[in-house]
N, C-alpha and C positions, 0 to 999 in steps of 0.2 A: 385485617385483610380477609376477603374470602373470594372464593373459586365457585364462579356458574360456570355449571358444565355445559356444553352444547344443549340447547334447545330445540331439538329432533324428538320423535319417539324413538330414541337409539337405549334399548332396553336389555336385558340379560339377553347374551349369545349375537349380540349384535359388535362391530368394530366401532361403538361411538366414538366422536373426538376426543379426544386428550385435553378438559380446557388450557393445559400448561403449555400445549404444546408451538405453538405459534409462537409464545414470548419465549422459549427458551431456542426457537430458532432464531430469532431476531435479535438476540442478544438482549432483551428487554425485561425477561425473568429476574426477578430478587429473588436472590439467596444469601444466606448469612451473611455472608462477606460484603455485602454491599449495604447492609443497616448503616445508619446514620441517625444520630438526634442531637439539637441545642445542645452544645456544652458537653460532651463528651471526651471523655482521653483517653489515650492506650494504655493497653495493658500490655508485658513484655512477662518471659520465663527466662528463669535463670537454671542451667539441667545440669545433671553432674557429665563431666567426659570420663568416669571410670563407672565400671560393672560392679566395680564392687572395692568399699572403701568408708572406713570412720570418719566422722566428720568432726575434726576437733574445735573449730571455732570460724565463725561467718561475721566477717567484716562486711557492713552495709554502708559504713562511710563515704569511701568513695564516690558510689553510685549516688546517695544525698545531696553531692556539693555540684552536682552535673546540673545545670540551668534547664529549668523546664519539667525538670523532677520534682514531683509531689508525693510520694510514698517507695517505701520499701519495707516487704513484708515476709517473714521466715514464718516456719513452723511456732515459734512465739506468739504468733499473732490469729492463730486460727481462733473464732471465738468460740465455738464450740470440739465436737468430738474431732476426733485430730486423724480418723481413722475410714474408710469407705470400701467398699467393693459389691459387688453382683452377687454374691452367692456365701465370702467372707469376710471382715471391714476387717483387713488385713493392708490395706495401698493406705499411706500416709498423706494429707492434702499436701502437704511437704516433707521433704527426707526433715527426717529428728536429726537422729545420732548418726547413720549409717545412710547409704545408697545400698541400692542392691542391684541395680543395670544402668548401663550409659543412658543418659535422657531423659533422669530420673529429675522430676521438680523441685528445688531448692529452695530458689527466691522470689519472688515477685516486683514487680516495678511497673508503677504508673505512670506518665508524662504525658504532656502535649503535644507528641509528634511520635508516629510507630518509631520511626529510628530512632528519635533519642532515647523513647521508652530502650530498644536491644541494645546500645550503648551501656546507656549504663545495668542493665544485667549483667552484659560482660564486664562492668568496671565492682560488680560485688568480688569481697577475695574470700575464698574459702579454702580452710585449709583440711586437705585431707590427706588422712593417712591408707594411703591403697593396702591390702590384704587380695590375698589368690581367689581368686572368681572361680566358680563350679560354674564350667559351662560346657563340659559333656553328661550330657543326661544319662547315663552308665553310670555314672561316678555321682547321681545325686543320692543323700542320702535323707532328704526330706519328701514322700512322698502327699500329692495333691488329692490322689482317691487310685485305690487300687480295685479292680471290677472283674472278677472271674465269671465265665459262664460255664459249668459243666452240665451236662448233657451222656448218656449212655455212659459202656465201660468196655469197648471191641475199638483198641487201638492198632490194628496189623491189617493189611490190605497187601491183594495182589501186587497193587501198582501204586509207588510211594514217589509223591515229587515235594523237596523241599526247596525251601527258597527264601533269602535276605533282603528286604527289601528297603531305601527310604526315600522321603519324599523332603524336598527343603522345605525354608520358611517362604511363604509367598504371603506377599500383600494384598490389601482391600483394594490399595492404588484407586480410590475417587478422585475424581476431579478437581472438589470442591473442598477446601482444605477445614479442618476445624474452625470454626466461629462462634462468635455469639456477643451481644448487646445484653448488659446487665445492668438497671434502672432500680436507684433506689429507690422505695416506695414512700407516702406520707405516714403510713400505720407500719413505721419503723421494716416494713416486709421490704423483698425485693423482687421485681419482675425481671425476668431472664428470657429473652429473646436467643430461639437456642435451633440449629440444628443437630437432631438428634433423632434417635429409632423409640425410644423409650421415654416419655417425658413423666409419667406418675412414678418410675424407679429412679429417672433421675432425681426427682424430688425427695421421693423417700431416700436418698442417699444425701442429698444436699443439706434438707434445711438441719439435718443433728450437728454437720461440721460448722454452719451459719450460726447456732445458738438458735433458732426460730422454729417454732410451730410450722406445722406443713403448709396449712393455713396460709403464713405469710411467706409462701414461697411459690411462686405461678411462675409457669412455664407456659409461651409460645411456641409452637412452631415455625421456626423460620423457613426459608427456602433450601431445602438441603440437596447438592453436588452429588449424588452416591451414599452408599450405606456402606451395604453385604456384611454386615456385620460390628465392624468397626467400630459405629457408634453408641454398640451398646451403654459400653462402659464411660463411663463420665472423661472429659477430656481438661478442656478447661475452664468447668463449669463453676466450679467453686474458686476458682481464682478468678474468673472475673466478678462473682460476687462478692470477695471479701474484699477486694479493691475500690469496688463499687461504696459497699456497707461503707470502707473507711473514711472514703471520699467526701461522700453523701454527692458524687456525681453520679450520671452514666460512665458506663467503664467498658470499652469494645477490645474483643480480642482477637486476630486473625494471625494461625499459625501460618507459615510459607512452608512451600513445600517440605524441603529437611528437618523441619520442626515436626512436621506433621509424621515423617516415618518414629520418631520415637514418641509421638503423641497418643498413638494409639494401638491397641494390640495387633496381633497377626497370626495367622492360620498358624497351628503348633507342628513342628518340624516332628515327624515321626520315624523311628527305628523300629523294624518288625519282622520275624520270623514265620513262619508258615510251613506246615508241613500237610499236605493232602495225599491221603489213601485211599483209593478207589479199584472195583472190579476190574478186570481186564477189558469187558467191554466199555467203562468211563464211568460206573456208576458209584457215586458216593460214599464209602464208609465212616471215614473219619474226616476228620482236621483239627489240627492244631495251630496256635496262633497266641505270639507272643506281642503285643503291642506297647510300644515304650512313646508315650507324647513329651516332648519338653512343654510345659508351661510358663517356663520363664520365672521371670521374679515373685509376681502374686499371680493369687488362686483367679480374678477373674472367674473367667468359665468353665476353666477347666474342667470339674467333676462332673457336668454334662457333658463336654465335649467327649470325656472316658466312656461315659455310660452309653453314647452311640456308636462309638469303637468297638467297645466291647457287645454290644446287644445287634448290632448291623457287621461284625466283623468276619462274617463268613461268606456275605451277599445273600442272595434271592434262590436261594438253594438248599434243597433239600437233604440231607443230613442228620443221624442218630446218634450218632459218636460227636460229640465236642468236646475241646477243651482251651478254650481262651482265655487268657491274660492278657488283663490291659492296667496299664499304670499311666498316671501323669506326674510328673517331677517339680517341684522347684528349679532353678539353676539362676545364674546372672543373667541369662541372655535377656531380650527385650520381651516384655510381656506378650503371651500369648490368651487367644481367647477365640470370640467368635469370626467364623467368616463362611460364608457358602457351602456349607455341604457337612460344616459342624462333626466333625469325627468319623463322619462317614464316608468323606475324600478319601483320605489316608488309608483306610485301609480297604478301600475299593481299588485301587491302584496295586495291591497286592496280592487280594484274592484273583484279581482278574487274570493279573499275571502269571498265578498258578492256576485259573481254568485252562491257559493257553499253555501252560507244562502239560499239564496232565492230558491235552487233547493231544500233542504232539506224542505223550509214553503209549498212550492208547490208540493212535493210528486214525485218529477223529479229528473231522472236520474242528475250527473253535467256533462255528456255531450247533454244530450236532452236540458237540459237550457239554453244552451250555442250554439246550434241550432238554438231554435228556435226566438234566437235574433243577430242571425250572420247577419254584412252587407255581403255585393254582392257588385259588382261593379253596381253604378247607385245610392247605398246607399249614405248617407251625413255623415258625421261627426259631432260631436255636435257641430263644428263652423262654419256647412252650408256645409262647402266644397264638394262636391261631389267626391266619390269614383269614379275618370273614366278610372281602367283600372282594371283589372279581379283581384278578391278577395273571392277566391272562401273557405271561412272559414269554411263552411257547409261541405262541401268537404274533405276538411281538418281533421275535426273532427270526419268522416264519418270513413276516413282512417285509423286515428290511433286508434280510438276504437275498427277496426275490426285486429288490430294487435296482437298476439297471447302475453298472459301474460305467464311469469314467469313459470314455475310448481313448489310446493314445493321439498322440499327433503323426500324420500321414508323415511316414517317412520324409515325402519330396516336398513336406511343405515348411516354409522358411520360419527360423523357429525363434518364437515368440521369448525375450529374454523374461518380459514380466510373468513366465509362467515355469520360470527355471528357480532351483534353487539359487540362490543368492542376487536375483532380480535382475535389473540393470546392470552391476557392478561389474559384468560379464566376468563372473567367478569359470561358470560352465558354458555350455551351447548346446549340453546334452552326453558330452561323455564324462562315463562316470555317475550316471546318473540310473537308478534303481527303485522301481516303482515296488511300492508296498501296500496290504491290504488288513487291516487291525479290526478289532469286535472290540466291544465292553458291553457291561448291564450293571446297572445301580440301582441300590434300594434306599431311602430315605425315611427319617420318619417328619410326620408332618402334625406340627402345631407341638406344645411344650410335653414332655416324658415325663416320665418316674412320679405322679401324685401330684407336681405342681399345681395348685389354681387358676388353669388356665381357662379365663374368660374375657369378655368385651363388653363394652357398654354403646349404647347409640341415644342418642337424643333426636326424636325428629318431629317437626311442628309445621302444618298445611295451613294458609290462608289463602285468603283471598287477599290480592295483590293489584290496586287499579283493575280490579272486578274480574282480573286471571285468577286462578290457582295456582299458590306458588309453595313446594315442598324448601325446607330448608333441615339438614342431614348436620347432624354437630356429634363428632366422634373425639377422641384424641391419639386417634391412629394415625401413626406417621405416614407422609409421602413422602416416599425415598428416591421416588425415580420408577416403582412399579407400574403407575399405576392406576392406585388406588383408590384416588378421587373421583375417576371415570369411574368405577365399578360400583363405590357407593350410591353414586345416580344411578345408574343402570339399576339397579336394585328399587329405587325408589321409582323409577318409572314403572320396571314393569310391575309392582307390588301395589302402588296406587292409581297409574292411568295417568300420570299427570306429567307434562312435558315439560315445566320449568321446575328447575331443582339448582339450589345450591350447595356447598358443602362447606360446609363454616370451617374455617382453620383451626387446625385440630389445638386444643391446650389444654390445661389442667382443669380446667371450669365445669367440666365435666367429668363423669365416673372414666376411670380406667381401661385402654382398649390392649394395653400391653402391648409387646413388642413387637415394630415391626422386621422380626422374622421369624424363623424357622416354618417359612411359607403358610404361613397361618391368620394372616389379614382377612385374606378372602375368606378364610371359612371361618374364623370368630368375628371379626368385625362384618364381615359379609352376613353372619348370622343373627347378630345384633340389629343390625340394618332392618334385614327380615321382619325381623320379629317386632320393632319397632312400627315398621308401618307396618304393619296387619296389625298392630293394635289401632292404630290411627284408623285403619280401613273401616274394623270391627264398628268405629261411633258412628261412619259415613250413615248405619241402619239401612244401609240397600241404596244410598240416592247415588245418583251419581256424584262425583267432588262437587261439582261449582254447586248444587243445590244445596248438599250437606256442609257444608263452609257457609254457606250466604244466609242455610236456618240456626246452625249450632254456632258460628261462628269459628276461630282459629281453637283448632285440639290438636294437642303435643301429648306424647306418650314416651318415656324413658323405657330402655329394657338392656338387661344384660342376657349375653351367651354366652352358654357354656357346651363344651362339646361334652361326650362322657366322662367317665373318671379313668386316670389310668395308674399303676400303683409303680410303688419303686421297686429295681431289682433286688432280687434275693443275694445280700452282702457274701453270700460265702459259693451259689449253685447259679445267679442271675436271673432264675425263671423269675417269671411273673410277666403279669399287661400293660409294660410300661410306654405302652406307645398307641397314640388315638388312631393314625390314619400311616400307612404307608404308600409309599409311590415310587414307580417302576419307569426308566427310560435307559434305552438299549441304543447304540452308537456303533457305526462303521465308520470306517476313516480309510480314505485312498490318500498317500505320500508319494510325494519323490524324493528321493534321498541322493545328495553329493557325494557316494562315499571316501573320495578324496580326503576332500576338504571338510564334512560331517554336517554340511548343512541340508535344512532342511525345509522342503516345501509340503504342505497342507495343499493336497488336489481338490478332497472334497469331502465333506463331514454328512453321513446323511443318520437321521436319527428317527426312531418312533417313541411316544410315549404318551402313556394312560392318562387323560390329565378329570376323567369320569365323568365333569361336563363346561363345556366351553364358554367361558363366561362373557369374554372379547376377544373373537378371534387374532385379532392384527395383534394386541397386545401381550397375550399367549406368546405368538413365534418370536416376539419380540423376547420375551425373557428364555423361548429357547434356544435363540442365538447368541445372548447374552452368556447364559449359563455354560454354555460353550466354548465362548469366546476366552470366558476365565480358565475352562478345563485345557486348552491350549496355550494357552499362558503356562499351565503349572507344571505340561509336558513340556514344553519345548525352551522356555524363555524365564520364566518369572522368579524368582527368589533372592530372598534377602538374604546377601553373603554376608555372615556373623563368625568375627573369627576374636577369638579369645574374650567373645563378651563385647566384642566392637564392632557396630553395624558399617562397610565399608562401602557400600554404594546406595545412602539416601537422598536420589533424585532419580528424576525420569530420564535423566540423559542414562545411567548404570544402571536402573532398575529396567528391567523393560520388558514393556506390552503390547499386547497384539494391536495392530492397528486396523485400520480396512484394509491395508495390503496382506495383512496373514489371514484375516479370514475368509476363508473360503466358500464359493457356493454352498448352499444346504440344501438338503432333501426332507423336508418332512413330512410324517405321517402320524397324526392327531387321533389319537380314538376317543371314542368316549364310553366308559363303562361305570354307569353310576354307584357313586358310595352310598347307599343306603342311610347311613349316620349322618352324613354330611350336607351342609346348604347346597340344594340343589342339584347333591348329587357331585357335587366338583369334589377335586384332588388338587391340592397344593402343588404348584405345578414351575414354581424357579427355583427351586437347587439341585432336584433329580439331575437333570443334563449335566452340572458342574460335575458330578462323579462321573459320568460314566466314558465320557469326553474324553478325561485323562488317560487312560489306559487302553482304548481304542487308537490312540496316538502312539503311543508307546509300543503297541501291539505291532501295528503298521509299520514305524521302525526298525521293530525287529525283523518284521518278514520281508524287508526291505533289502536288511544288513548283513541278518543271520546273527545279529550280537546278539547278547541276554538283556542287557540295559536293562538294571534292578534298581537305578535310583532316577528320579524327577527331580526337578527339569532334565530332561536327556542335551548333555552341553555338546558343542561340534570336537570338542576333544574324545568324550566317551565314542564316537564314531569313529572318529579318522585316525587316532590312533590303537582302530584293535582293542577287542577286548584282554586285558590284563588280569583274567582270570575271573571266576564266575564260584558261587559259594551254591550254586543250581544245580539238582542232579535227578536222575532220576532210576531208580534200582525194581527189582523186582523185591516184595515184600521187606527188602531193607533202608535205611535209610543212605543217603546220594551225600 
């Protein structure tokens, strides 16, 4: 399969078409879940219902004698390494001895019809013997990576505000549930038809538990439902291959929705302390900062996810005196890992919360406070790093404060329920009702940290096409839903002049473009692209394309990108350059609040942010309303209730997400301040908004309420019934 983009000169800073975008209105788009080939069967999981529990013996009998059953397959049967993960092959392809969270993979089963495949799953008997779950992360005594950052030695300030803050588990919540079509191959390999953000780590994770050379292990990319994260980590890639291997059929897997919450990781629920000391007029001395992540059962991503907590966990502000702690735990709960804003959510949600203490001890506006402690470029970070390319927050904050608010509704005019707290339900009609006005700012870092090899590769080959010029772009960069496929073209238009462009579906056949995220597509795979055609350009020797094609004939040029290097932090102090590019978006939020009943209505979200240069505009707003939309979810609605290790609302009916009726109008305002380092000058521009979103909401809440509200999602109980005490304080040079 491959994607022609619109055939416009719709070139870099232009809104070209989306070629996706018609068939995925039309209901006509493939995505994983809809693969299909001759003679295929399902695959089914069989997952533990304890958090934690021995496993003294698995009966597959039953599940055998079920009609239409062809395989069942335990931890016995993995052919090679028995062992996988992202960062440590710590996750078992199947529980051994032991589970360690509800949801965990057991068994396998293949058949000829999805149902009978889940039949008999549930007809394998396993018998286990439960043992007590650690599932408050206080009480873990296995830690995943502990990350200090010190900084100066003047811990005493005129004006001291501390503060408790946590944030739950929130999901990826995509659309499009895990999938993928696994094809055994004739040269003993296997092709895996996969949606996924990473297809050369899936590989390098897969073919050791396959028994196979990497070689004989190709990855496709399918049509993937969503990402944000989620799919970094392998789901059910290896078990549809070794079903497939056992078979020697095709072997399709599609998790349903409640499958899919314990299929894949989720933003890691954090606990965290904060103390800020600053001048009497607002100005920064200290802070301190205690950061505690659950990571759940395995490592996953966690020791990155630590390293942006702890390296981002003071925000975009200037500061001599540090001292942060951040840890990530083991525990039973459900695997945590990557999602949207990667350790830098969490704890933006709680510095923000203490900008807006300390603006209230200081008798400051929360945008003057937030002012008058904005880096610039030339600024450091708290782990030394120096800001060196324009970071103009002051600026930022400048703008959107002078953004016109909201006006109420005219008294005498007949009042609109769809714009009340609790909608139609005619909860209210307006009393009881309490308008609020909330700030944030977030800092992110953008493209991989700490020393990683973070690069891209592009393949791209110009002919002559029925006597056109026709560019063809072969990455293995995923399409998640950003994107990215426009932008590739775009790239290739404006680089070589030439209108028709396709982008060949990204797979293994090609060098590495690495993961699609930590908003770093556009600038490694966008720089690969680059670089790519300007070699191509280089052989045109001046002609124009159709000349230089019709004398030289088709010229392909391969190139990998690399952005600079950046190093890991310092294990015991965290200085160093562990981060290529950061990015800056700052958030106001107008509420109305029920405070009866504690519901809550989003009036209006307006935001600015740096994105250095604008590469598609329409598709830009698009990820920062997106980015938004998540950061409102994780105030107001989102999280996954885990109680004793037992995930109690996995579906969209109990889980729940913004929809078009919560999200509210935006206001944006776009700058552009080029990165000098970076392709074209652009800044990784979809996760900034996910931090700063949150706490702008919360903020608003409060000035709503007058509560403190120190944990997210803020639930309509934490409103309506009064705050029950508050661990917030704020003292003159002592601590509250």
């Amino acid at each position: 399969m491959t994607e022609t983009a619109y055939t416009t000169r719709s070139g870099v800073g232009e809104s070209a078409r989306r070629p996706d975008a018609t068939l995925k209105v039309t209901g006509e788009f493939a995505y994983a879940s809809d693969l299909w080939l001759e003679g295929m069967v399902w695959g089914a999981t069989l997952r533990s219902p304890h958090p934690s529990a021995w496993i003294r013996s698995i009966d597959v009998g039953p599940a055998l004698r079920i009609p239409g059953v062809l395989t069942v397959l335990t931890h016995e049967d993995v052919p090679g390494a028995k062992f996988y993960g992202l960062e440590h092959k710590d996750q078992p392809v199947l529980a051994i001895d032991q589970v360690r969270y509800q949801g965990e993979p057991v068994a396998l089963v293949a058949a000829d019809h999805p149902e009978t495949a889940r039949r008999a799953a549930e007809a394998v008997v396993v018998e286990y013997e439960i043992r007590d779950a650690v599932t408050d992360p206080r009480d873990s005594k296995e830690i995943v990576r502990y990350q200090p950052v010190r900084r100066g030695d003047t811990f005493e300030a005129e004006v001291v505000v501390t503060g408790e803050y946590e944030v739950g588990m929130q999901d990826q919540a995509f659309l499009g549930p895990e999938s993928g079509l696994a094809v055994p191959a004739e040269d003993g390999g296997v092709d895996l038809y996969i949606a996924t953000q990473w297809l050369h780590v899936d590989r390098d994770q897969l073919a050791p538990c396959l028994g196979l050379p990497p070689e004989k292990v190709r990855l496709t990319l399918s049509g993937v439902g969503g990402a944000f994260g989620a799919r970094e980590d392998l789901s059910m890639q290896a078990h549809a291959c070794m079903l497939a291997l056992r078979l020697n059929r095709p072997v399709k897997i599609v998790y349903g929705r409640e499958e899919s919450f314990f299929g894949h990781v989720h933003r890691h629920p954090a606990r965290m302390r904060y103390e800020h000391g600053a001048t009497r007029d607002g100005r920064l001395v200290y802070v301190k900062a205690d950061i505690l992540l659950d990571g759940g059962a395995y490592c996953s991503s966690s020791p990155a996810v630590v390293g942006n907590a702890a390296s981002l966990g003071v925000g975009p502000y200037e500061v001599e005196n540090v001292r942060v702690d951040a840890t990530g735990v083991y525990t039973n709960n459900p695997p945590c890992g990557a999602m949207r804003g990667f350790g830098a959510v969490q704890a933006c949600f709680a510095y923000e919360s203490q900008m807006d203490r300390l603006a209230e001890a200081c008798g400051l506006s929360p945008v003057e406070i937030r002012v008058r402690n904005a880096v610039s470029q030339g600024s450091h970070l708290i782990t030394g790093q120096v800001i060196d390319s324009p970071a103009p927050l002051a600026e930022m904050l400048g703008a959107l404060d002078a953004m016109p608010l909201p006006g109420p509704l005219p008294p005498e005019a007949p009042v609109d329920l769809r714009a009340m707290p609790g909608g139609v339900s005619q909860t209210t009609h307006g009393e009881s009702v309490r308008r609020g006005v909330g700030y944030g700012v977030g800092i992110k870092n953008i493209c991989f940290s700490e020393g990683f090899d973070d690069y891209s590769t592009a393949r791209v080959r110009a002919e002559l096409i029925g006597g056109e010029p026709h560019v063809t772009v072969h990455t293995a960069a995923a399409e998640v839903g950003q994107g990215l496929v426009t932008i590739q073209a775009q790239i290739a238009r404006t680089e070589l002049g030439i209108a028709n462009v396709t982008v060949a579906t990204a797979d293994t056949s090609v060098g590495s473009a690495g993961s699609s995220s930590a908003s770093r597509q556009s600038y490694v795979t966008g720089g690969a692209v680059k670089a790519a055609c300007e070699a191509v350009r280089a052989r045109f020797n001046g002609l124009p394309p159709e000349q230089a094609l019709e004398k030289f004939g088709p010229i392909e040029e391969t190139r990998e990108y690399r952005h600079r290097p950046t190093y890991p932090m310092d294990p015991r102090t965290g200085q160093g350059d562990s981060h290529t590019q950061l990015a800056l978006c700052v958030h106001r939020a107008v509420v109305d609040v029920d405070v009866e009943l504690g519901l809550v209505k989003v009036v209006e979200l307006a935001a600015v942010q740096d994105v250095g240069r604008i590469l598609n505009p329409q598709a830009l707003e698009g990820q920062i309303h997106g980015g938004s939309a998540q950061g409102l979810g994780l105030a107001l609605m989102e999280e996954i209730q885990v109680r004793d290790g037992r995930v109690l609302n996995p579906s969209f009916t109990d889980y729940l997400i913004p929809t078009i009726l919560d999200m509210p109008p935006m206001r944006l305002q776009i700058l552009e301040n080029a990165d000098p380092a970076a392709p074209y000058g652009l800044r990784g521009a979809g996760e900034p908004p996910t931090l700063s979103s949150t706490p702008a909401i919360a903020a608003a809440v409060r000035a709503a309420t007058g509560l403190r509200l120190t944990r997210v999602p803020i639930r309509p109980e934490d409103i309506a019934l009064f705050n029950r005490g508050s661990t917030m304080g704020v003292s003159d040079g002592r601590r509250a």
